[in-house]
C-alpha positions as CSV (number, residue, x, y, z in Angstrom):
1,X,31.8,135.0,101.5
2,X,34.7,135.1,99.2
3,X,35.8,138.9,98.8
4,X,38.8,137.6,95.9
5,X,40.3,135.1,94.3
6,X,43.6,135.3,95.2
7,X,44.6,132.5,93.4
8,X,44.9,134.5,90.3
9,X,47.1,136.9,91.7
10,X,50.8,137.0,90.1
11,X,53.1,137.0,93.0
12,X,55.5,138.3,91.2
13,X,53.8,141.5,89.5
14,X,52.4,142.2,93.0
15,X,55.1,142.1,94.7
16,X,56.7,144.7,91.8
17,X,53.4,146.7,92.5
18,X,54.0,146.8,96.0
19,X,57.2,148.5,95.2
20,X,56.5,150.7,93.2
21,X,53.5,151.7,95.5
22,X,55.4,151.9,98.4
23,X,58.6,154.0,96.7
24,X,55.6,156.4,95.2
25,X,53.9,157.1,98.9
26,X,57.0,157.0,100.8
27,X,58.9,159.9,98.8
28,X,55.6,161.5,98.6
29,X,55.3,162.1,102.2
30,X,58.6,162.5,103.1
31,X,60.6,164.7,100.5
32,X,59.0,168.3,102.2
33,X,59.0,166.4,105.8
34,X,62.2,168.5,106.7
35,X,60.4,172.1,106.3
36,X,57.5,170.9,108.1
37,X,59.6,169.3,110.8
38,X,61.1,173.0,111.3
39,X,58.4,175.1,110.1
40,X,54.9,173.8,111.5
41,X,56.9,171.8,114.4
42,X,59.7,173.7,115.2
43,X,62.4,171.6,115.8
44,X,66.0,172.3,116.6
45,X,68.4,170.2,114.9
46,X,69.3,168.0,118.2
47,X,65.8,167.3,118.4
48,X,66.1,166.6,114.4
49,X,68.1,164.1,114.7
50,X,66.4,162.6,118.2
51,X,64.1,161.5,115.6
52,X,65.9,159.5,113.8
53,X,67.5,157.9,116.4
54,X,64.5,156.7,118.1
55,X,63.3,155.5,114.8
56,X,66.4,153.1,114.1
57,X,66.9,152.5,117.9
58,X,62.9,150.9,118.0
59,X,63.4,149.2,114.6
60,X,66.7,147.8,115.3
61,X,64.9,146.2,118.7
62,X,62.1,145.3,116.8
63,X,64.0,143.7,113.7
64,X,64.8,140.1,115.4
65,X,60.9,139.7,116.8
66,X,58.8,141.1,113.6
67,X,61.7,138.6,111.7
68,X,60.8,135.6,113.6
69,X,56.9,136.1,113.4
70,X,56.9,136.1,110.1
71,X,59.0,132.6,110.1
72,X,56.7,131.2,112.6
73,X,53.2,133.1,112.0
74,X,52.8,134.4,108.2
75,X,54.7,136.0,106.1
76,X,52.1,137.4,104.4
77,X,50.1,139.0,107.8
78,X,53.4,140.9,108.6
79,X,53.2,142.4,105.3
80,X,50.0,143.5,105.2
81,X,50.1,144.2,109.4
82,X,53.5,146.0,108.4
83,X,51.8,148.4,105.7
84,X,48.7,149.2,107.9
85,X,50.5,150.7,110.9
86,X,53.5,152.3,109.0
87,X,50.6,154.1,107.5
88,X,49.1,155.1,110.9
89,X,52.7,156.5,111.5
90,X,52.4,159.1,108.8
91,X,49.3,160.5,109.1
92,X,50.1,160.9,112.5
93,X,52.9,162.8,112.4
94,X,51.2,164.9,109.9
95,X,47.7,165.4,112.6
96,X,50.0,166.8,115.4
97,X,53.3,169.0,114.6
98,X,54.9,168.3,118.4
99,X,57.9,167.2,119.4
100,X,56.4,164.5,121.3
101,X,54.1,163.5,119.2
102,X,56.8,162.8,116.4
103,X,59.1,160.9,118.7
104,X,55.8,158.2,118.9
105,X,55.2,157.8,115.5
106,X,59.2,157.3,114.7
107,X,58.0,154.1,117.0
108,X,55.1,153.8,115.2
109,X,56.7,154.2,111.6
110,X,59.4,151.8,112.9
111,X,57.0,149.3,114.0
112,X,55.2,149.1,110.6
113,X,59.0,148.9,108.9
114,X,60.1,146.2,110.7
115,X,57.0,143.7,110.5
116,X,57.6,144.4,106.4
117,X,61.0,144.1,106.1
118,X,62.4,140.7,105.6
119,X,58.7,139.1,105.1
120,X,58.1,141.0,101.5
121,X,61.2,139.4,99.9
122,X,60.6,135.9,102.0
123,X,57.3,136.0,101.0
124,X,58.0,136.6,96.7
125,X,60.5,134.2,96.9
126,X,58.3,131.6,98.1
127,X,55.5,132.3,96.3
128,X,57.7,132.9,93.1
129,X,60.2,129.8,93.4
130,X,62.6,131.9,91.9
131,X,66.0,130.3,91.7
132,X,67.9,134.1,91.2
133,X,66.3,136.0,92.9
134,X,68.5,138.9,92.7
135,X,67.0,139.2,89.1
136,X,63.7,140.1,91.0
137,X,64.8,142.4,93.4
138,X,66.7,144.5,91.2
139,X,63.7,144.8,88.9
140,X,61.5,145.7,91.3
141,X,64.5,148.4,92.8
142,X,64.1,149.9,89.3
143,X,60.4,150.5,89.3
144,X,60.6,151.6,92.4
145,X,62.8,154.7,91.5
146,X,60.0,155.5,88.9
147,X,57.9,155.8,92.1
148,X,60.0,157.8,93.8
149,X,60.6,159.9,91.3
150,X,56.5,160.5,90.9
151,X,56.2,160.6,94.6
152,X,58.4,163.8,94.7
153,X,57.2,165.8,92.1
154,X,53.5,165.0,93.4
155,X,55.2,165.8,97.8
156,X,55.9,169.2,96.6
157,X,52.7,170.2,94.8
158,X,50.4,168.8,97.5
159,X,52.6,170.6,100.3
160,X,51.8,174.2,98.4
161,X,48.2,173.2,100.3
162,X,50.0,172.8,103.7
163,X,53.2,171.3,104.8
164,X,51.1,168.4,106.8
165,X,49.3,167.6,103.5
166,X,51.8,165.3,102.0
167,X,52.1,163.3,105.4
168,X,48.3,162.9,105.9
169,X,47.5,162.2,102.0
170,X,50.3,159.4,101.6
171,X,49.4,157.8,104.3
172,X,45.5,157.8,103.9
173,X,46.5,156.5,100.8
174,X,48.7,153.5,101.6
175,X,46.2,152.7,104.4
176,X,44.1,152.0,101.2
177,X,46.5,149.7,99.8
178,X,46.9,147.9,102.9
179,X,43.4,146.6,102.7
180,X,43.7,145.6,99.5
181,X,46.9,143.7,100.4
182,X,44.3,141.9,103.1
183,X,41.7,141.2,100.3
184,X,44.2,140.4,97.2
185,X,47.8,138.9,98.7
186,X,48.2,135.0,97.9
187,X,50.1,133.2,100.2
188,X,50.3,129.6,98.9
189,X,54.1,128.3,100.0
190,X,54.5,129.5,103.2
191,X,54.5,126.0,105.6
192,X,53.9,127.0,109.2
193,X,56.4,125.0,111.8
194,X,55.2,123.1,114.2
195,X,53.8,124.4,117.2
196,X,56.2,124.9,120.3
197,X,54.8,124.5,124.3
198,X,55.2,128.5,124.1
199,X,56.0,131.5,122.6
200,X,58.7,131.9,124.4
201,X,59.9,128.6,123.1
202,X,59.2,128.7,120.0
203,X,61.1,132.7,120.1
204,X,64.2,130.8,121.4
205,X,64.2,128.1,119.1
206,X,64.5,130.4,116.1
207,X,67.0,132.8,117.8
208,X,68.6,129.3,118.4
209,X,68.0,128.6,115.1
210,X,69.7,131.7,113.2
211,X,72.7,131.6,115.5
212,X,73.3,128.2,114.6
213,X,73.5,129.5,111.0
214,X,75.5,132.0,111.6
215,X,78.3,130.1,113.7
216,X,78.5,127.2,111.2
217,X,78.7,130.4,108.9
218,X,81.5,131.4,110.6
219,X,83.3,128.6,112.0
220,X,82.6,125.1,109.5
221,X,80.9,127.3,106.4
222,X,78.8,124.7,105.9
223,X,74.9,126.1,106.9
224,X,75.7,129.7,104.7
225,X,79.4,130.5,104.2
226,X,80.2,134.5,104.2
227,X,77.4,135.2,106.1
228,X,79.4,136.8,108.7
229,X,81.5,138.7,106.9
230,X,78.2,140.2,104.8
231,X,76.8,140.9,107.9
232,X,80.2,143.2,109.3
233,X,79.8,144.6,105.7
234,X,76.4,145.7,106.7
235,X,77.1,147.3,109.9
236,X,79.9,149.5,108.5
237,X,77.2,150.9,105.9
238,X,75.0,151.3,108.4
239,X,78.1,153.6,110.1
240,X,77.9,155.8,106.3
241,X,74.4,155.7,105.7
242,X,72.9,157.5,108.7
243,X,75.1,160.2,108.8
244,X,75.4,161.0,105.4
245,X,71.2,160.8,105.0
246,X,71.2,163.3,107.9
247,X,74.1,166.1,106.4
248,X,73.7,166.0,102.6
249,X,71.4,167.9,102.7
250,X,72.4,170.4,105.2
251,X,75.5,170.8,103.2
252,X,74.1,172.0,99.9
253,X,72.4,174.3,102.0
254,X,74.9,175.3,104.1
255,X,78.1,174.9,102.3
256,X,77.6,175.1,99.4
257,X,74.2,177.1,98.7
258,X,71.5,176.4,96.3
259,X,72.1,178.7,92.6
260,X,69.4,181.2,92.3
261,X,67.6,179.8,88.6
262,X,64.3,180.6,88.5
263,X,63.7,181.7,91.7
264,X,63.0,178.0,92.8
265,X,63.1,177.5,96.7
266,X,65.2,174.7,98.7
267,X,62.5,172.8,99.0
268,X,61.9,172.5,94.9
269,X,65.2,172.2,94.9
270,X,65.3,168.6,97.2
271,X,62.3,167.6,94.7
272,X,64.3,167.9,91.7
273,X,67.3,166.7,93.2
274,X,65.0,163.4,94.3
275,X,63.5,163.0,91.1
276,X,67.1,162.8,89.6
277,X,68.8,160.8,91.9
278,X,65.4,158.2,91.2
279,X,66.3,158.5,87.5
280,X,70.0,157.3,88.2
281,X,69.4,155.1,90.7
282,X,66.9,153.7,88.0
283,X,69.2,152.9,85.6
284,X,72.2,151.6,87.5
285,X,69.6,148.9,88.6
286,X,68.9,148.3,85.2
287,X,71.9,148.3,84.2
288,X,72.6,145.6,87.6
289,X,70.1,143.3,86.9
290,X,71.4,142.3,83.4
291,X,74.8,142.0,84.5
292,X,73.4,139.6,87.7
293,X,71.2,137.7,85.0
294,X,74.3,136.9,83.2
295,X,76.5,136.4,85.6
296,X,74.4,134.8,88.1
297,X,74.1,135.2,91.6
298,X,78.1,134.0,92.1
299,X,78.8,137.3,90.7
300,X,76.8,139.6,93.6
301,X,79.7,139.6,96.1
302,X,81.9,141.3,93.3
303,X,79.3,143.5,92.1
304,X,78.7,144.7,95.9
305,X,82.3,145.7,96.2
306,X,81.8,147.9,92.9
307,X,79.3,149.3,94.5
308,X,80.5,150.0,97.8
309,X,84.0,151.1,95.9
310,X,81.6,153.6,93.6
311,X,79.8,155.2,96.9
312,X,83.1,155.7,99.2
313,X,84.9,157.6,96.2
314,X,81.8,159.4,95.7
315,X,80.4,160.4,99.4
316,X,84.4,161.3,99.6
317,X,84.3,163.6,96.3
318,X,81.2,165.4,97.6
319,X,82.6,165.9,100.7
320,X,85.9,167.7,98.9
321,X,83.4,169.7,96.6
322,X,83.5,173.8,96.4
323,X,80.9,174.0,93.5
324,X,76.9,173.0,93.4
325,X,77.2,171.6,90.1
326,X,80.4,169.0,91.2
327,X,78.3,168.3,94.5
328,X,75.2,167.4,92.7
329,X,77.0,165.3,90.4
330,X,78.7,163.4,92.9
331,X,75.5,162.8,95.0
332,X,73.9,161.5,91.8
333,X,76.9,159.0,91.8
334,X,76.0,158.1,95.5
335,X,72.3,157.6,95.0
336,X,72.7,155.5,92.2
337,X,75.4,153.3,93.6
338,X,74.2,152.7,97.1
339,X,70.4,151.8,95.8
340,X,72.0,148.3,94.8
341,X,73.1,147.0,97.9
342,X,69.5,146.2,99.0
343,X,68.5,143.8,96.1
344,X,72.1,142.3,96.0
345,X,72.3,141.5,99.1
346,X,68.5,140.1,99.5
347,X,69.1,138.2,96.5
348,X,72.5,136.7,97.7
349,X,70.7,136.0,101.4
350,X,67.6,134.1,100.2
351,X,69.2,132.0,97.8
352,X,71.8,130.5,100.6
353,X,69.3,131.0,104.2
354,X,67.2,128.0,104.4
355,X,63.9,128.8,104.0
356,X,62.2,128.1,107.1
357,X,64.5,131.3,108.6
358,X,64.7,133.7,105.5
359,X,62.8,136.4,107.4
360,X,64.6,136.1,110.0
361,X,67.7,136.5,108.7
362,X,66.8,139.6,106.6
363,X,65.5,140.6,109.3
364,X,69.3,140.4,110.8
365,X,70.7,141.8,108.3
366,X,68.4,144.9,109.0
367,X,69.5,144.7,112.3
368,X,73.1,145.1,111.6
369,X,72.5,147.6,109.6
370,X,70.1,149.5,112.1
371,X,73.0,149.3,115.0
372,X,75.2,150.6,112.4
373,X,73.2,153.7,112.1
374,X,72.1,153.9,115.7
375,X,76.2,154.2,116.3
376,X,77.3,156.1,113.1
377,X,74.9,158.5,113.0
378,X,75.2,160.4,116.6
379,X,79.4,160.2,115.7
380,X,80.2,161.3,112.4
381,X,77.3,164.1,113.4
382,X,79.3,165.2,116.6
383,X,82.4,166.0,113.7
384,X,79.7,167.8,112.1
385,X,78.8,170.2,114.9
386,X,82.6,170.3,116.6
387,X,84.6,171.1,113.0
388,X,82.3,170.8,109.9
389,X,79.6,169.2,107.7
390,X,82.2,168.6,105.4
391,X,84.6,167.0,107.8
392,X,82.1,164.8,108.7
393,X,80.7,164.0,104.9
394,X,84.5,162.7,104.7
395,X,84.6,161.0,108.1
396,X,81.8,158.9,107.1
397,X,83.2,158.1,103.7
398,X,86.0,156.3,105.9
399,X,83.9,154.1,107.1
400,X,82.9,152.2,104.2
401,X,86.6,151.0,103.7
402,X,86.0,148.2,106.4
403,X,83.1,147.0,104.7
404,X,85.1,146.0,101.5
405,X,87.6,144.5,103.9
406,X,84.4,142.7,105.4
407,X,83.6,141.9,101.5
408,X,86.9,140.6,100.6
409,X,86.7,138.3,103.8
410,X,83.3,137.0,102.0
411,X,84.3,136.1,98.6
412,X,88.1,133.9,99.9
413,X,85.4,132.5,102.8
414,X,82.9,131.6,99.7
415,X,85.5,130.2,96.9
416,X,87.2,128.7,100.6
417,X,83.8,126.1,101.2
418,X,83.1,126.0,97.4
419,X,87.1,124.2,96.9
420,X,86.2,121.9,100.4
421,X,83.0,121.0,98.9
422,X,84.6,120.1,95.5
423,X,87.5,118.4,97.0
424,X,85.0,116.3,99.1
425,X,82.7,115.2,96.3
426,X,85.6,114.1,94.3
427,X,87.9,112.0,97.5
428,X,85.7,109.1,97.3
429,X,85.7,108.1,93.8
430,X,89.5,109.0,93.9
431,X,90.1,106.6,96.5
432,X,88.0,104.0,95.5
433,X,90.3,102.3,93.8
434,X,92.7,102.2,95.7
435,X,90.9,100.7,99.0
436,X,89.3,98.2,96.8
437,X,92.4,96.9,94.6
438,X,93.8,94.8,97.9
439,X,90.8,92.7,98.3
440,X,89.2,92.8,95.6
441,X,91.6,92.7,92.6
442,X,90.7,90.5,89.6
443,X,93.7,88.4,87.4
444,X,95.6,90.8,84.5
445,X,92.8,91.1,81.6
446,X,89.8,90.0,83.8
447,X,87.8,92.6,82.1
448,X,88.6,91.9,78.4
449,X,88.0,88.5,79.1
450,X,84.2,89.7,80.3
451,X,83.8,91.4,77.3
């Protein structure tokens, strides 16, 4: 019995749905998380951050695996897989308010993350046969901070009901969406390999695979040049992102203090602050995506060292901040600027990764950028608890100047095997010529005479 045609699905209105979806339940159950962690589960802050180093440890483990399944299996089965158990996550967290009940579902959580990362954007740009797909995933980055956005306002009026609420509800909800992923989600363009003796043959054929890529990357630039350099970019802001995630927000509460306006409480506070930094992370994408469709996808490396520029000199200035209203403006900065990395560099991946292994190398990236935070987090948070938050806010901000180093190395390596590949499309018909006049050479006004 057919349930739906999924032929008439749009791929690529989907795959914006899912987005904005996602961004909408995500926030929802997660912007009021914090209290409940330390008000229904009572967590000290080492155990705070426990959590979110088991999450990136598991999904950093995970990342190479999920990756190559959905090269090999179905792109569109991790997707749906990833959705339905990410979901489980949630709700369980928000069932039991242990300590070591949250530790599994940061496994749990990081289990459904990792089957869906990497196979969503393989999977729209197969089904879509987008030639930019940048385009694409900066649209859909946009809609998705009009989710988040929504998703915050609606976390902090279902958790007046109970902390849990938010957890439970969003994830109840997404559970939802995950079955209608299984009924609805096309999957026309996705050509399954051959089938190996094993799994574990087929596992090291496309490890063998990617690290093929990346050493011609690397050493000839022929298979995707760059890549290795983007990748170093990626680990250093994985080195920012985890520790700044974990202290911004213990800063405005700590440091610099929250303005008493309407008697609003911290946790209103974080939703308006979320909805905000949704609004300008909004339009910077906008504002992205029509510079990327102009300039084409040439123009991403440049565009991700304006961005990485904008965030160091912004994470730095909050860091240096004595007033709420010069900290909140420089986290809007922040949001807005580091929300483009994603799509930019998804966009500049798929269009270069063959497509038999664009999963799997997302799903490196992601890996990268996991061990980043796995390192970074635990060390810029030690300057935090030895001398300061805000020692530590600027710490971090150091560490994105090796990932425009990493971005400079990109571009010369890029414009490097762009000139060889010019130089060696033009040699033969240069030499031509030459090698032939010797043997071949007709009498003085041979060809006039033809004509």
């Amino acid at each position: 019995m057919v349930f739906a045609d999924r032929s008439r699905v749009n791929p690529y209105r989907l795959y914006l749905g899912m987005q904005v979806g996602m961004s909408f339940l995500v926030t929802m159950g997660f912007t009021t998380s914090v209290v409940y962690y330390v008000d229904e589960a009572g967590l000290n802050p080492f155990q705070l951050v426990m959590l979110g180093t088991v999450l990136e440890a598991v999904y950093f483990l995970l990342q190479l695996p999920t990756g190559v399944l959905a090269d090999l299996v179905s792109r569109r089965a991790c997707v749906v897989a990833g959705v339905l158990v990410y979901s489980g996550g949630m709700v369980l967290q928000g069932m039991i308010p242990t300590f070591v009940n949250l530790l599994i579902a940061q496994g749990v959580l990081a289990l459904g993350a990792a089957l869906m990362s990497g196979a969503q954007e393989s999977w729209v740009a197969d089904e879509t046969r987008e030639a930019e797909m940048a385009r694409v995933y900066l649209r859909a980055s946009q809609l998705g901070s009009a989710g988040t956005i929504a998703g915050s306002l609606l976390s902090g009026l279902v958790a007046m009901m109970a902390l849990s609420t938010p957890l439970v509800v969003a994830g109840a909800l997404m559970a939802a969406g995950g079955v209608a992923l299984a009924l609805f989600m096309p999957e026309n363009n996705f050509h399954r390999p051959e089938r190996a003796s094993g799994f574990g043959t087929v596992l090291r054929q496309a490890g063998s695979e990617l690290g093929g890529q990346m050493r011609d990357s690397y050493r000839i630039g022929r298979a995707v040049p760059g890549l290795v350099f983007l990748l170093g970019m990626t680990f250093c802001f994985g080195l920012w992102s985890e520790s700044f995630d974990r202290l911004f927000g213990a800063f405005l509460l700590e440091d610099i203090t929250f303005p008493d306006v309407l008697g609003l409480e911290p946790a209103m506070w974080f939703s308006i602050l979320t909805c905000a930094t949704g609004l300008a992370s909004m339009i910077a994408a906008g504002w992205t995506a029509r510079r990327a469709e102009r300039l084409g996808s040439g123009a991403i490396i440049g565009m991700l060292v304006l961005s990485t520029l904008v965030t160091a000199a912004g994470a730095l200035a909050m860091g240096l901040s004595r007033t709420f209203a010069l900290a909140v403006a420089f986290l809007m900065v922040v949001s807005a600027a580091r929300q483009l990395y994603g799509p930019l560099v998804d966009g500049w991946l798929v269009t270069r990764v063959d497509p038999k292994a664009r999963a799997t190398a997302l799903s490196a990236r992601d890996m990268f950028d996991s061990g980043g935070q796995i390192i970074g987090g635990p060390l810029v948070g030690a300057i935090g608890s030895v001398i300061s938050i805000r020692a530590a806010l600027t710490a971090g901000a150091a560490l994105l100047v090796p990932a425009v180093l990493f971005l400079a190395g990109a571009d010369r390596r890029i414009k490097s095997a762009l000139a060889d590949t010019a130089r060696a499309e033009t040699a033969p018909a240069d030499a031509a010529p030459a090698d032939a006049a010797p043997a071949d050479a007709a009498p003085a006004g041979a060809d006039k005479e033809a004509w």
